[in-house]
C-alpha positions in Angstrom: 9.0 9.5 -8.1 9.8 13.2 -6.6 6.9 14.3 -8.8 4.3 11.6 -7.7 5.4 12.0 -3.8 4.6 15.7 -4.3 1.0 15.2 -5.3 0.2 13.0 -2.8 2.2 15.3 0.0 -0.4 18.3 -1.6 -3.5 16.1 -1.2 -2.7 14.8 2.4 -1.9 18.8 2.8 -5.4 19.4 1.5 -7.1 16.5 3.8 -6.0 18.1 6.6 -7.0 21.7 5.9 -10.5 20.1 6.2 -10.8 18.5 8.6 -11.5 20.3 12.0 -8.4 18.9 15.0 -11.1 19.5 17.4 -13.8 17.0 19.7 -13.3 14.1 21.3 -10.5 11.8 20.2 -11.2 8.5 18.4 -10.4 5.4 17.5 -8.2 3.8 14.3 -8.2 0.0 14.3 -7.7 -2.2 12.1 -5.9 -5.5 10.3 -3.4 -6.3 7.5 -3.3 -9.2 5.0 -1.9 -10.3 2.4 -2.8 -10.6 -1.3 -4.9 -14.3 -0.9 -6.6 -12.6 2.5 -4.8 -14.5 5.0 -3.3 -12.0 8.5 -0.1 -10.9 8.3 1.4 -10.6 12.0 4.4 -8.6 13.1 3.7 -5.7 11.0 5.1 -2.3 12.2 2.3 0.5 11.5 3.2 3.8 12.7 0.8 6.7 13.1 2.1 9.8 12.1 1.6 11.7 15.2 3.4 13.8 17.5 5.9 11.8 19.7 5.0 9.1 16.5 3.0 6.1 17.6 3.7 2.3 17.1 1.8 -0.7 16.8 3.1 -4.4 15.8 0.2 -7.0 14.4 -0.9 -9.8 16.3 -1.2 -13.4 15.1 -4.8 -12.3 13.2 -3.2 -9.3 12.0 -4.9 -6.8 14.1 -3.9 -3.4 15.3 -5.5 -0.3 17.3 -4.6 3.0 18.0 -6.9 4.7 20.9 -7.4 8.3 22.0 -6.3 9.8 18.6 -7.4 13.5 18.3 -9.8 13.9 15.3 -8.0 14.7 12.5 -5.8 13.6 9.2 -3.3 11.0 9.7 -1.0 9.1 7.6 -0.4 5.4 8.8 2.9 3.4 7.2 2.8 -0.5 7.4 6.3 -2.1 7.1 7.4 -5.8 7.2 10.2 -6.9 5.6 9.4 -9.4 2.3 6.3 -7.2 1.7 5.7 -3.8 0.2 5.1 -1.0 2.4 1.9 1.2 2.4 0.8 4.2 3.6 -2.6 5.1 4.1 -4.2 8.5 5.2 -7.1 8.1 7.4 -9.5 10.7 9.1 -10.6 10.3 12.5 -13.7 11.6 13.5 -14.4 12.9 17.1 -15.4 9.6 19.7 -15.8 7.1 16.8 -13.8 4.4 15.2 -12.3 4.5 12.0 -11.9 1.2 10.8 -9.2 0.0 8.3 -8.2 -3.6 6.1 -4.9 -3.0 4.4 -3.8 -5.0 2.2 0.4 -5.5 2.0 1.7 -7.7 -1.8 4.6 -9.9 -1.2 8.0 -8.4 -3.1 10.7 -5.8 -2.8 10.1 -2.6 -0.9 7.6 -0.4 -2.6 5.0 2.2 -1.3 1.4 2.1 -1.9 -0.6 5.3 -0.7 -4.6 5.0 -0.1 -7.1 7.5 2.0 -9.6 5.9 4.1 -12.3 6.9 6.2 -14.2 10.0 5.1 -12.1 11.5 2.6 -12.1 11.9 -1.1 -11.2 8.6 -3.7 -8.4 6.4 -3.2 -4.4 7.3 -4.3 -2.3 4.6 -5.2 1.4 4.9 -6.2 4.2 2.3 -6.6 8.1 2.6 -6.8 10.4 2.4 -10.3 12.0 -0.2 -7.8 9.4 -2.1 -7.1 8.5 -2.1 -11.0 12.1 -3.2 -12.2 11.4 -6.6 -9.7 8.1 -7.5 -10.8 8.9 -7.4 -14.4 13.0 -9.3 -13.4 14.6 -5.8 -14.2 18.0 -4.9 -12.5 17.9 -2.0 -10.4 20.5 0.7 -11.5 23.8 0.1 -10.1 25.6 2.1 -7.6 28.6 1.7 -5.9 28.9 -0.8 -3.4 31.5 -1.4 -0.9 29.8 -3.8 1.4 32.8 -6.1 2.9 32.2 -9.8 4.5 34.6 -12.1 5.8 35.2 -15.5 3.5 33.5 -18.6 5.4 35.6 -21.8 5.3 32.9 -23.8 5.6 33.6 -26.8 8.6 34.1 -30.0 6.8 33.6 -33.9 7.9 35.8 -34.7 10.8 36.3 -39.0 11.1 35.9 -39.3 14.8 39.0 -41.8 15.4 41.1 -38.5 14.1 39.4 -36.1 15.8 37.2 -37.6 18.8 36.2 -33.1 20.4 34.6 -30.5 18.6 35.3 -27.8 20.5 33.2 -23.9 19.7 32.4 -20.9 21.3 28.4 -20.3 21.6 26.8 -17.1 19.2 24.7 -15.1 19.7 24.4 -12.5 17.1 21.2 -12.4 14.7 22.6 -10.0 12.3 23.2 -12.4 9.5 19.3 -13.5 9.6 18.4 -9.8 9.4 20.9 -8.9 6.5 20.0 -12.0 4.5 16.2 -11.1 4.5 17.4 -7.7 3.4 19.2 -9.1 0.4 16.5 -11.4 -0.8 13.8 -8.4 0.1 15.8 -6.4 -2.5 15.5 -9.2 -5.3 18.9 -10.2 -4.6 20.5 -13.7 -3.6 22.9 -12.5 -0.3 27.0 -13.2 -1.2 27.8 -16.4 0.6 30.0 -14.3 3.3 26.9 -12.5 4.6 25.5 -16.5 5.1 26.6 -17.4 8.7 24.0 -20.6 9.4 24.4 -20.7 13.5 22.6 -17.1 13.0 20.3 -17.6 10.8 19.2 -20.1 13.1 19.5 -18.9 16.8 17.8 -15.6 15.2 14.4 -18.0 16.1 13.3 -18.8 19.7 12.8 -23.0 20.6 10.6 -24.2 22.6 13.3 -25.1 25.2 12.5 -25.7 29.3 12.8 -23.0 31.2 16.8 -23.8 33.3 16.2 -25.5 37.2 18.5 -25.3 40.2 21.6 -22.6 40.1 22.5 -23.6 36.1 21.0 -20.6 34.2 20.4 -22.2 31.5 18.9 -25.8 29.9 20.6 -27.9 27.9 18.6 -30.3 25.5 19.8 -32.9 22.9 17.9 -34.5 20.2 18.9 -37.1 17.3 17.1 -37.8 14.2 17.5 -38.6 10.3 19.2 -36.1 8.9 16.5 -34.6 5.9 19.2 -33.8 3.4 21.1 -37.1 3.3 19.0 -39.8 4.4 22.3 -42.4 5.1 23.3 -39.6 8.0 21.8 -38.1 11.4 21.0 -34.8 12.4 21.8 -34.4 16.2 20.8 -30.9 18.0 22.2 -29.0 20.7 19.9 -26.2 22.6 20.4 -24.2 25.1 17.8 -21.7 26.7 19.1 -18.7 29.1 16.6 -18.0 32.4 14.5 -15.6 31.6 14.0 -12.4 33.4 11.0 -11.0 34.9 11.1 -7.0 33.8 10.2 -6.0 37.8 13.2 -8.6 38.6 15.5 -7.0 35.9 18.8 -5.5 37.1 19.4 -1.7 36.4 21.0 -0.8 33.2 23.7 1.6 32.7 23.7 2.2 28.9 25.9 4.5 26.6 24.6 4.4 23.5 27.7 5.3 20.4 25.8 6.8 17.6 27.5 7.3 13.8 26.7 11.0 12.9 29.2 10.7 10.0 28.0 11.9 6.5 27.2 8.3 5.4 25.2 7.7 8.1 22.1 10.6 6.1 20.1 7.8 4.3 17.2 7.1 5.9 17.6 3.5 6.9 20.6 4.6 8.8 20.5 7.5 11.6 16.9 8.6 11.2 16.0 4.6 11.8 18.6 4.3 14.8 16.6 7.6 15.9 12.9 6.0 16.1 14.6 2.9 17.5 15.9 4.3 20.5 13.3 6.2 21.2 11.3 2.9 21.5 13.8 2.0 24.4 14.0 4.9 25.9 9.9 4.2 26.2 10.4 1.7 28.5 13.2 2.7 30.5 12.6 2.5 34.1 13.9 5.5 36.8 16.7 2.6 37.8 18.3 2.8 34.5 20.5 5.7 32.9 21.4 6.6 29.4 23.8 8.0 28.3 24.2 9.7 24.3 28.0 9.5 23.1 28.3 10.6 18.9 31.4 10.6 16.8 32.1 11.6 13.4 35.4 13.8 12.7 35.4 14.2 16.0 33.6 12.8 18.9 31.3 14.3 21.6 28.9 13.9 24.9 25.3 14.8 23.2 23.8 13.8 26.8 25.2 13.0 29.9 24.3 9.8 32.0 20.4 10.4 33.0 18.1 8.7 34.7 15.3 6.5 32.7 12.3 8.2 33.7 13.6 11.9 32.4 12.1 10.5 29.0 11.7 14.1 27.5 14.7 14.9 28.3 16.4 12.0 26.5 14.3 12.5 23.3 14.8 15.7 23.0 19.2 14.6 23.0 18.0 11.9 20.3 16.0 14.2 17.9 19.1 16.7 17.9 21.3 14.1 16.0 22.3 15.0 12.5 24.9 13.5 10.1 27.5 15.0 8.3 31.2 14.6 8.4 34.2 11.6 8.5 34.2 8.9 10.9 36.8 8.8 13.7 35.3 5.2 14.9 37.9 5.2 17.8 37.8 8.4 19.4 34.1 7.6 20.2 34.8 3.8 21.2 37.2 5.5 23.7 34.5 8.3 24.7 31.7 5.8 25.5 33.8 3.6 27.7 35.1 6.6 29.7 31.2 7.9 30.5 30.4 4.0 31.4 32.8 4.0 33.7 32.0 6.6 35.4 28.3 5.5 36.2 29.2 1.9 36.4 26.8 -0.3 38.6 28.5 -3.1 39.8 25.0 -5.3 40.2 23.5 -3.7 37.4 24.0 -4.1 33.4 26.8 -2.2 31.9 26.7 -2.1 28.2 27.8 0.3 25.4 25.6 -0.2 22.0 27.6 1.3 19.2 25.1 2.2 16.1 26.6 2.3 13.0 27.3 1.2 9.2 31.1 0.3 10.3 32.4 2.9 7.6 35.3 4.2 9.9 37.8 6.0 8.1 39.8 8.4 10.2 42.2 7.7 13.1 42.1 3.8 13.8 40.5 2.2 10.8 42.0 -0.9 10.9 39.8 -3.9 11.9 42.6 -5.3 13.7 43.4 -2.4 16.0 39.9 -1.3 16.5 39.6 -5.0 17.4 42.8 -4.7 20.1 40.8 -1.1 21.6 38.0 -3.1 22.4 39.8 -6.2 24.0 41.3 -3.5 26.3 38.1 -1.8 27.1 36.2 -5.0 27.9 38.3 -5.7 30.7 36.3 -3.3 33.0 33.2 -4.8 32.8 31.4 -2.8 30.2 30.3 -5.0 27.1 29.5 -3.9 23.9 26.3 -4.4 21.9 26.5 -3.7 18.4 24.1 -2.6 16.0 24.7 -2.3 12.2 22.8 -0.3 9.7 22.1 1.0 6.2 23.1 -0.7 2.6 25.6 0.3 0.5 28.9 0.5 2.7 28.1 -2.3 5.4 31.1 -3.3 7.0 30.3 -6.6 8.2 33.2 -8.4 9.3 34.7 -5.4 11.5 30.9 -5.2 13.2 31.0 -9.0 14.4 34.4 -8.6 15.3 34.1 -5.4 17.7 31.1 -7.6 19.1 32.9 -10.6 19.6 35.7 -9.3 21.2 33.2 -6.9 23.5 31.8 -9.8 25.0 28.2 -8.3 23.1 26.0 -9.2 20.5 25.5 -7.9 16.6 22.0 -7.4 15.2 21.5 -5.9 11.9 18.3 -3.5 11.9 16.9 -3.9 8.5 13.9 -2.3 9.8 11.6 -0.6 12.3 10.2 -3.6 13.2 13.6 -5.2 13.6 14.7 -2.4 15.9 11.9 -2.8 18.1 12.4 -6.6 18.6 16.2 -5.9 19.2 15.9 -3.2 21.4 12.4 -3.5 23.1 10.7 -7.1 22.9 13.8 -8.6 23.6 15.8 -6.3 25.6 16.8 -8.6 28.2 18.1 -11.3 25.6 20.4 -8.2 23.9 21.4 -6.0 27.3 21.6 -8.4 30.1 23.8 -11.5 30.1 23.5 -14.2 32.4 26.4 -16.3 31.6 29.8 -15.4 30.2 32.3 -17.6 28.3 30.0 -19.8 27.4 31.8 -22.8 25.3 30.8 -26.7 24.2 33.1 -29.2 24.1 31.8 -32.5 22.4 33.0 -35.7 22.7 31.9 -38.3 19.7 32.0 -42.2 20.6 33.9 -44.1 18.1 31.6 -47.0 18.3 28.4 -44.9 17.5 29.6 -42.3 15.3 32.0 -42.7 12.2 32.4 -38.7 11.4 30.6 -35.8 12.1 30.3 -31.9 10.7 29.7 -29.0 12.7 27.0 -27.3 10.8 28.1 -23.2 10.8 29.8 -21.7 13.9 33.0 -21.6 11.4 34.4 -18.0 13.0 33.8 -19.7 16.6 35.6 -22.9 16.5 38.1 -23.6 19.4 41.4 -25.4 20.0 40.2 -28.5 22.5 43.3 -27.0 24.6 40.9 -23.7 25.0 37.9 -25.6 26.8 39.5 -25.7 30.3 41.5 -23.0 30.0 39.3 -20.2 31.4 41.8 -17.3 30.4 40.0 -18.1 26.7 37.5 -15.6 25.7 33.8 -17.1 24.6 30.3 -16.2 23.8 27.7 -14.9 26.6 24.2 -15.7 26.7 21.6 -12.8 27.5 18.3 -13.3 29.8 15.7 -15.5 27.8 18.3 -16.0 25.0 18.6 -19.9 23.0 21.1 -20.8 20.9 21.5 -24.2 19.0 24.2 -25.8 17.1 23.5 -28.4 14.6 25.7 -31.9 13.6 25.4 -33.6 11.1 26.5 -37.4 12.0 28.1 -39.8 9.7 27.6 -43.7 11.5 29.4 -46.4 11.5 29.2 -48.4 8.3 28.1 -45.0 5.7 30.8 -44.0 3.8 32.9 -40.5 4.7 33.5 -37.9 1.9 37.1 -37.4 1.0 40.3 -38.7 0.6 41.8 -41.6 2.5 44.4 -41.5 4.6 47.4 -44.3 4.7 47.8 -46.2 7.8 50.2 -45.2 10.5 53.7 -46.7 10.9 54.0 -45.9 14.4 50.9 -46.2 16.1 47.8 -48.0 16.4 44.4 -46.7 16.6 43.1 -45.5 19.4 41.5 -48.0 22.0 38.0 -47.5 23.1 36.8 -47.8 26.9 34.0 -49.6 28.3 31.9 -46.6 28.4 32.0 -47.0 24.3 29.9 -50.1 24.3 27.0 -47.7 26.2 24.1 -46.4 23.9 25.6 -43.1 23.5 26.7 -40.8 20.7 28.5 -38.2 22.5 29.3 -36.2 25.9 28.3 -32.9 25.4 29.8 -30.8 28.2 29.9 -26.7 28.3 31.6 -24.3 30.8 30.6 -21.0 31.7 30.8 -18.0 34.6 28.5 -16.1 36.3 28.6 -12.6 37.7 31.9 -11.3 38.0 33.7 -14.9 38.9 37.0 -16.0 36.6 36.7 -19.6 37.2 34.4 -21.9 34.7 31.6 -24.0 36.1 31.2 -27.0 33.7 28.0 -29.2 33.3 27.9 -32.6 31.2 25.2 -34.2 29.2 24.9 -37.4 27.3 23.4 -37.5 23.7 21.9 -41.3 23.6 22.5 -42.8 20.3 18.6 -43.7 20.0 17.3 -41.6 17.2 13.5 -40.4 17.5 10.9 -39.1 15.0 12.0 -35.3 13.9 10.1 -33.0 17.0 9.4 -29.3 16.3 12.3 -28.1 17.5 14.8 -29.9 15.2 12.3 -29.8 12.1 12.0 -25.8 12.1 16.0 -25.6 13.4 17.1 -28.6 10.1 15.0 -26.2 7.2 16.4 -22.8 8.4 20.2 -25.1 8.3 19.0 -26.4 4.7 17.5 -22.9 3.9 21.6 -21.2 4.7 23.2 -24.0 3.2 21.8 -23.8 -0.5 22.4 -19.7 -0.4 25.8 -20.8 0.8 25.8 -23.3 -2.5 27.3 -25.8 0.2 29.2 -28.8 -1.0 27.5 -31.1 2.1 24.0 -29.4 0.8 23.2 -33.0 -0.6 19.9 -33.8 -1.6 18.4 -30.6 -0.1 16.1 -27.9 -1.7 14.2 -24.9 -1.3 11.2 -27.2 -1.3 11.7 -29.3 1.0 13.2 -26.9 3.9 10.0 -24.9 2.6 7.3 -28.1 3.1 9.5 -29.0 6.6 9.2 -25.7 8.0 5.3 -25.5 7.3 5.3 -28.8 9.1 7.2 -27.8 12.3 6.3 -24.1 12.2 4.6 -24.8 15.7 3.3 -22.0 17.6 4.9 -18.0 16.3 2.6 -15.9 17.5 5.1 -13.4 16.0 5.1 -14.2 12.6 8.4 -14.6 12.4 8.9 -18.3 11.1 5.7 -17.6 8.6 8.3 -14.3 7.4 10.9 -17.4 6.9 8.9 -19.5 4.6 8.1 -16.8 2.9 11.3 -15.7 2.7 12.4 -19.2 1.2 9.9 -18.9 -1.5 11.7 -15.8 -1.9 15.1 -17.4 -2.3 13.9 -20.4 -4.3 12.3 -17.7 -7.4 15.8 -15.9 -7.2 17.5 -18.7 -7.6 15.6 -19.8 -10.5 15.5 -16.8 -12.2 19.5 -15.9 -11.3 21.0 -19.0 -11.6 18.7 -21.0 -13.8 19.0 -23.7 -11.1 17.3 -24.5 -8.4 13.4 -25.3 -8.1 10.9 -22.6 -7.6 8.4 -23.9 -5.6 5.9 -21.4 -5.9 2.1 -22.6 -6.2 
């Protein structure tokens, strides 16, 4: 591999030797497809220029890059599911160099090609990508990944427990991580599977929130497409979304892992380009702030404003790796600097970047846990942002999240980065509503049993709804999050063993309101700005199921997608193919490409299965 990159590092070397960097500057434009022809949007291609140069695909695949000097440059494509390329193109002075690359469908490879007026094509591909094609294992290295066990939520009968009670999530990281996994050729362990993420990691085409509520709240009730006999009931809520010239200022520390296992390049250097994509549009209001730890931690760049943008690159491109990780000391570090450039109208937020591998001074997930439940009580929340492969630490991410009152992404990616941290900033840095939690009350007489479908690491004590001393999730500027029941009705039959009746008591007595058409009372309670008492809002789910809309159909195969990599036990009669036919169905509009990445990404998961497990359908054409 070392070899074949050298060759095509001399040729490029020789390309640009030459070719004259003088004239007007030009034009590269272009678009990407796949193998069959058909656009590919959301790709990241990056121009190899100085400051580097980004472009995402739109919905026909198109990109441009304008007022390029004339010259050599090498373009990379990357999207995760697909191989990345990079092609070397020559820009000649005032015209338009025009490209169509081409990205295959499989593990991440590189394939190098010279466009535009240069000598014959180059084409390479990885030993990695090889050992996938032909259902090779890639050699084995040591992993020490670590994921918390999921008990996954069972059937509840409604006459024993009439409230589900949960805190709202956020976080996408599971998604990203997942797609990481099945990119690689590998099915994801079933700890890495948290289903509420995989599905609020899409957007819904909820309303946009009326009156002084900042956010919606929509129910919808259908048959449920794994178990025909049941109901699938949905619960969305969409956060106010934010005009950027009505944004409030931010005041961000970013916490950045310089420890020696942060070197591989889908670790520091990727956290590098990533911020530097923020930092991009940064407006003089905000400040940033550049915190690092590793043995020992350190202020790289003090609080400065968003518009001293050289200034603030220049701190970013200094970072190196190398060293232990002292996790706390920098946790510690970060806090102190917000503190002292706190905004009390503004957005206050430390994003810690890291792979979680702490291992000097507090490593324990408990007490790095406690140091973060101390340091949230002045305001300050913490975003979290997990990298790399290898030495993930999962569960201690999510955790210092949770308890930050933040959010955990996984950047598998460039592209990942840039819809974290850029295309939805407001959704990640500014929160709109705090301690969000839902409360659900089931009506006997319209519901036999119900399971809450993920959420397992958010479920509350129905004592912890009013009690507004109770920690919850928060919901960021233009955010939606949905939670999913499955509903068992009266006269189906409940999984399980029986239960003997009751020597001393009687079942419980219904009320009038139970002879009304509904199934539940969905009510949620949440505060604003810096108040400590809860508002609560209540809405009824009618029992009056409709035809599947798109909102449930995409948000019921991503559900039925999670639960067969979970290998769940309330999977029933689902299947790769049918969440795969159901989310072509209700894709409805992704101008992103980001639900057309999913199918994909299930066809993915199906041939894995297949060729893992020996079970399973593969529903490739």
């Amino acid at each position: 591999m070392r070899l074949r990159m050298s060759v095509v590092v001399a040729a490029i070397s020789t390309l640009v030797v030459l070719v004259a960097a003088q004239g007007k500057p030009g034009t590269i434009e272009g678009t990407v497809t796949d193998t069959t022809g058909a656009p590919v949007p959301g790709v990241t291609v990056t121009l190899a220029i100085t400051p580097p140069r980004t472009a995402i695909t739109d919905e026909r695949g198109r990109f441009a890059f304008r007022n390029v000097p004339a010259g050599v440059y090498e373009l990379t494509t990357a999207l995760t599911g697909f191989m990345s390329t990079k092609t070397v193109a020559m820009v000649n002075g005032g015209e338009t160099t025009r490209l169509s690359l081409q990205m295959p469908v499989g593990s991440v490879a590189e394939t190098v090609t010279v466009a535009g007026t240069a000598p014959s094509v180059m084409t390479q591909s990885s030993l990695r990508a090889f050992a996938f094609d032909v259902g090779l294992s890639p050699a084995p290295r040591f992993n020490t990944e670590s994921y918390d066990h999921i008990d996954e939520n069972g059937v509840r009968r409604v006459a024993d427990h009439p409230l589900s009670t949960f805190s709202i999530d956020v976080d996408t990281a599971s998604y990203a991580n997942v797609r990481r996994f099945l990119s690689d050729g590998q099915l994801p362990p079933a700890g890495a599977v948290r289903i509420e993420e995989l599905i609020n990691y899409f957007h819904f085409d909820y309303p946009q929130p009326t009156g002084n509520v900042p956010f919606s709240v929509t129910t919808e009730l259908a048959e449920c497409p794994w178990n025909p006999a049941h109901r699938l009931a949905l619960i969305g809520i969409h956060g106010r979304e934010i005009d950027d010239k009505d944004a409030a200022p931010r005041n961000l520390v970013f916490l950045i892992d310089v420890s020696g296992s942060m070197m591989s390049a889908d670790k520091l250097p990727l956290v590098r380009t990533a911020m530097r994509m923020l930092v991009d549009v940064l407006t003089p209001r905000d400040r940033v702030a550049l915190v690092v730890y590793a043995g020992a931690s350190g202020l790289v760049l003090p609080s400065t404003p968003g518009d001293q943008k050289d200034t603030i690159h220049r701190a970013i491109e200094r970072l190196e790796a190398g060293g232990s990780t002292n996790g706390a000391d920098g946790i510690t570090l970060a806090y102190r600097v917000a503190r002292q450039h706190f905004m009390r109208d503004g957005v206050n937020r430390v994003v810690l970047a890291t792979d979680g591998d702490f291992n000097v001074g507090v490593t324990s997930q408990d007490e790095l846990v406690r140091l973060i439940e101390r340091e949230r009580a002045s305001g300050i929340f913490l975003s979290v942002l997990g990298v790399g492969t290898g030495n993930l630490k999962d569960s201690t991410l999510e955790k210092l999240a949770d308890k930050g009152n933040g959010n955990y992404a996984y950047l598998d990616s460039l592209h990942e980065a840039r819809k974290v941290l850029v295309r939805e900033a407001g959704a990640t840095l500014t929160t709109i509503a705090r301690d969000v939690k839902i409360q659900v009350e089931f009506n006997p007489k319209a519901a036999k049993a119900y399971r809450l479908i993920g959420y397992e690491n958010r479920l509350l004590n129905k004592e912890d709804f009013n009690d507004d001393k109770k920690d919850a999730g928060e919901i960021g500027a233009g955010h939606s999050v949905t939670a999913l029941y499955e509903i068992v009705p009266p006269g189906a039959p409940v999984d399980g063993a029986s239960v003997d009746k009751l020597k001393y008591q009687r079942p419980s007595e219904t009320t009038r309101a139970a002879d009304a058409a509904e199934l539940a009372t969905v009510k949620i309670r949440y505060k604003v700005g810096h108040e400590q008492a809860s508002r609560l809002i209540t809405q009824v789910l009618r029992n009056e199921p409709t035809t599947m809309t798109v909102n449930l159909g995409f948000a019921s195969s991503v559900a039925e997608f999670g639960m067969l990599l979970r290998n769940s036990e309330h999977r029933g009669h689902a299947s790769f193919a049918t969440a795969i036919a159901r989310a072509r169905t209700f894709r409805g509009a992704d101008a992103d490409g980001y639900r057309a990445e999913f199918i994909r990404l299930a066809d993915l998961a199906a041939g894995l299965q297949f060729r893992q497990t020996g079970t399973g359908r593969n529903v490739r054409d």
